[in-house]
C-alpha positions in Angstrom: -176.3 111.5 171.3 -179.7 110.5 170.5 -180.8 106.8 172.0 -184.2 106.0 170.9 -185.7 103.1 172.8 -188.9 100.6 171.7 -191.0 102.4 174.2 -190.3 105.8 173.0 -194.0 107.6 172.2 -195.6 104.3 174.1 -194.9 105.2 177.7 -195.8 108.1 179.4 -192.2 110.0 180.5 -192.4 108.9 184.4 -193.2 105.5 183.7 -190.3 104.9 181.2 -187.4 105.9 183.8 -189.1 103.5 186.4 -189.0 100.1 184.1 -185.8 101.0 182.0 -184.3 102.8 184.1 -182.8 106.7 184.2 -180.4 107.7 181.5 -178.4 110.3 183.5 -176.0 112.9 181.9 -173.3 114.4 183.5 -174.2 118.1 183.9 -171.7 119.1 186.5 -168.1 118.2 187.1 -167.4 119.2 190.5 -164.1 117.7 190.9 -162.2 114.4 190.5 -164.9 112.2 192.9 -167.8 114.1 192.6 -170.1 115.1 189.4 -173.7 116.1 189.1 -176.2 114.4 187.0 -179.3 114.9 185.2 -181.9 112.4 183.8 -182.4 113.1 180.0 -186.2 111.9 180.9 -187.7 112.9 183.7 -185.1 115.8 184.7 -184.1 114.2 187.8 -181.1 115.5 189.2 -178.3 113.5 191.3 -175.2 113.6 192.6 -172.2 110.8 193.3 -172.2 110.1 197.4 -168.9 108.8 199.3 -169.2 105.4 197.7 -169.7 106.7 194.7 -173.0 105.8 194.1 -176.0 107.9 192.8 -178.2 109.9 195.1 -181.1 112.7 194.2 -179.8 115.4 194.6 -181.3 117.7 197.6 -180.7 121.5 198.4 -178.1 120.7 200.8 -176.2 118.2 198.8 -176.2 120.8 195.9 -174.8 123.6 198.5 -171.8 121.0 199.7 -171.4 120.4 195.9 -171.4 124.2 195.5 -168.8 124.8 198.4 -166.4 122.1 196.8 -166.5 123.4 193.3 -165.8 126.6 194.7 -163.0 125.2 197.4 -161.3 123.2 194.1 -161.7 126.4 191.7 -159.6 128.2 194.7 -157.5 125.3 195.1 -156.3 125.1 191.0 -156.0 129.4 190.8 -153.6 129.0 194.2 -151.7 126.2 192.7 -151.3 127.6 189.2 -150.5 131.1 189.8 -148.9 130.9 193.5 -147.1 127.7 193.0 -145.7 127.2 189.5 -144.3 124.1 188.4 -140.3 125.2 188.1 -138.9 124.2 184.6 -135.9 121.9 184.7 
């Protein structure tokens, strides 16, 4: 996935994201509402808040994202091995 823009070479890296915009990449999922993101540019990294709307991403956001991936990963292993779907 390779998007080459006009300015590409003409602009200076920070400049681009701040007049076109950031062209983020999901590098995260954390669960169903919440991914991390990462700027193919400038390397800026976000995360979705409550509204669902991008935020940079801070060192405690990334340890509340870290808590829930690990809460959901617990959440699926309890589910799938403790709680099996019963065939019918």
């Amino acid at each position: 996935m390779n998007i080459n823009y006009l300015t590409q070479g003409m602009v200076k890296k920070n400049y681009r994201c701040s007049i076109l915009g950031h062209r983020f990449v999901e590098t995260k999922k954390i669960n169903f509402h919440f991914s991390e993101y990462e700027c193919e540019v400038c390397r800026l990294q976000a995360t979705n808040d409550s509204r669902g709307h991008k935020i940079t991403l801070t060192s405690k956001l990334k340890d509340i994202n870290e808590t829930l991936f690990y809460l959901n990963l617990k959440k699926q292993f309890i589910n799938k091995f403790y709680f099996p779907k019963k065939e019918q």
